[in-house]
C-alpha positions as a printed Julia matrix, in Angstrom:
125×3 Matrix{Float64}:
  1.68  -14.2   42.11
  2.53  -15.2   38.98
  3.43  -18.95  38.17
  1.27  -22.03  37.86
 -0.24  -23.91  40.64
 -0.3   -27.98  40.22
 -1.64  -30.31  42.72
 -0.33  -33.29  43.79
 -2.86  -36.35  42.65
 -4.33  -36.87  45.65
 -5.36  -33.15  46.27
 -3.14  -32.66  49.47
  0.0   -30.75  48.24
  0.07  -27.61  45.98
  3.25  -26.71  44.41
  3.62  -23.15  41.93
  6.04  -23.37  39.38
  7.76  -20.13  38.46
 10.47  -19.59  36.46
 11.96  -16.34  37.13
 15.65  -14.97  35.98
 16.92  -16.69  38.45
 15.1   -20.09  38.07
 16.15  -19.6   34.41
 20.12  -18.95  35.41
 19.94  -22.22  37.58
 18.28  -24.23  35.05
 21.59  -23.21  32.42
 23.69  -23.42  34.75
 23.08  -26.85  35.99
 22.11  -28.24  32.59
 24.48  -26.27  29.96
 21.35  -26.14  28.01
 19.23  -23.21  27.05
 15.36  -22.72  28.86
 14.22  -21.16  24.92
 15.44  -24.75  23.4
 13.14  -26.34  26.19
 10.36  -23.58  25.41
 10.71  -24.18  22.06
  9.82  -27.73  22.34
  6.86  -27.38  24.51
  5.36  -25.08  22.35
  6.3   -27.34  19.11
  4.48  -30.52  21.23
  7.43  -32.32  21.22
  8.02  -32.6   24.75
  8.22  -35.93  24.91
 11.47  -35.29  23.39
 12.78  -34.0   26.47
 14.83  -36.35  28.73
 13.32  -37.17  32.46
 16.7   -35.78  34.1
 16.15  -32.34  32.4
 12.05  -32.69  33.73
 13.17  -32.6   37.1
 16.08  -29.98  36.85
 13.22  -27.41  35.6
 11.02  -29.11  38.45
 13.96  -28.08  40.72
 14.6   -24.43  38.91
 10.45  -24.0   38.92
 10.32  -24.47  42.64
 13.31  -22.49  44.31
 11.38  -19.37  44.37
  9.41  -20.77  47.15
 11.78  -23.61  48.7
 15.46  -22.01  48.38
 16.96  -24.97  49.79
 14.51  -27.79  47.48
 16.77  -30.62  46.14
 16.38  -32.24  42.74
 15.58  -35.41  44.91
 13.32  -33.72  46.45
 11.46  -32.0   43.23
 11.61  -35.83  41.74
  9.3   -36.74  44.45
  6.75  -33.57  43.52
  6.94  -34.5   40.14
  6.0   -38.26  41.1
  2.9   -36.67  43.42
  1.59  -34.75  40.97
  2.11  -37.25  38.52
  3.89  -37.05  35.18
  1.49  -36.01  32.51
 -0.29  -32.79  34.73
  3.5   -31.96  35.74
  4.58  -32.09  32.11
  1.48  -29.92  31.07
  2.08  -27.7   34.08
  6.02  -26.84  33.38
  4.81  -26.3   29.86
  2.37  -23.37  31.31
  4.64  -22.07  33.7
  7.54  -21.75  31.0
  5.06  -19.74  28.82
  4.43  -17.83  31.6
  7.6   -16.6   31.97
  7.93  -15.16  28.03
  3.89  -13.52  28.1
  2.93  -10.93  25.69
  0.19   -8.58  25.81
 -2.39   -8.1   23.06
  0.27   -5.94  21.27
  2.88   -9.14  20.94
  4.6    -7.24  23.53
  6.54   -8.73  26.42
  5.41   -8.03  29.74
  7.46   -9.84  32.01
  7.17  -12.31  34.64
  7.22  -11.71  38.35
  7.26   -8.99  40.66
  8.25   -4.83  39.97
 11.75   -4.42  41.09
 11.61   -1.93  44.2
 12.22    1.26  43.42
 15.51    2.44  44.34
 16.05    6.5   45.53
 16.8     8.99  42.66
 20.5    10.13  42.88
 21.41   13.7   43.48
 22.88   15.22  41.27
 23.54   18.25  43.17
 22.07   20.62  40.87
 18.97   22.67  42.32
């Protein structure tokens, strides 16, 4: 699966961060603001621009893949477990993840294959 695992600090809890379409939509939605402007900044360094509300909505949007029902309360408290600095570093990787190339500079996604859905007849034989 793709993502990136982070640990809380005292090694008990694992949380992976994905951000998938979806994580991506929520993120905009919630904030108004773009995930490339965020991406931009973590790969600039300059995420210490970023304000701590924002930090924990992509906290939220990283973990509803595998928690659905996860409240930004909630992904405040895995952000304080894990602690600030490996979280930071962490969403960084995961928001990378979800923009990979391949040796080519080609995008290759991020997630699963859709399931295939049947070929329409077209009547014709």
């Amino acid at each position: 699966m793709l993502g990136t695992l982070v640990k809380s600090t005292d090694g008990a809890e694992e949380y992976r961060l994905r951000f998938t379409t979806n994580a991506m939509v929520a993120f905009e939605e919630e904030t108004g603001s773009s995930v490339l402007s965020i991406a931009k900044s973590f790969d600039a360094g300059d995420e210490g621009s970023i304000k701590f509300a924002t930090v924990r909505v992509l906290a939220w949007a990283s973990l509803l893949h595998a928690r659905p029902e996860v409240t930004q309360e909630e992904a405040g408290d895995v952000i304080d477990a894990c602690g600030i600095a490996a979280f930071m570093s962490a969403i960084g990787d995961a928001i990378r993840a979800a923009f990979p190339e391949d040796a080519g500079g080609k995008s290759r996604g991020n997630g699963r294959r859709a399931k295939a859905k049947p070929a329409k007849s077209t009547g014709a034989a």
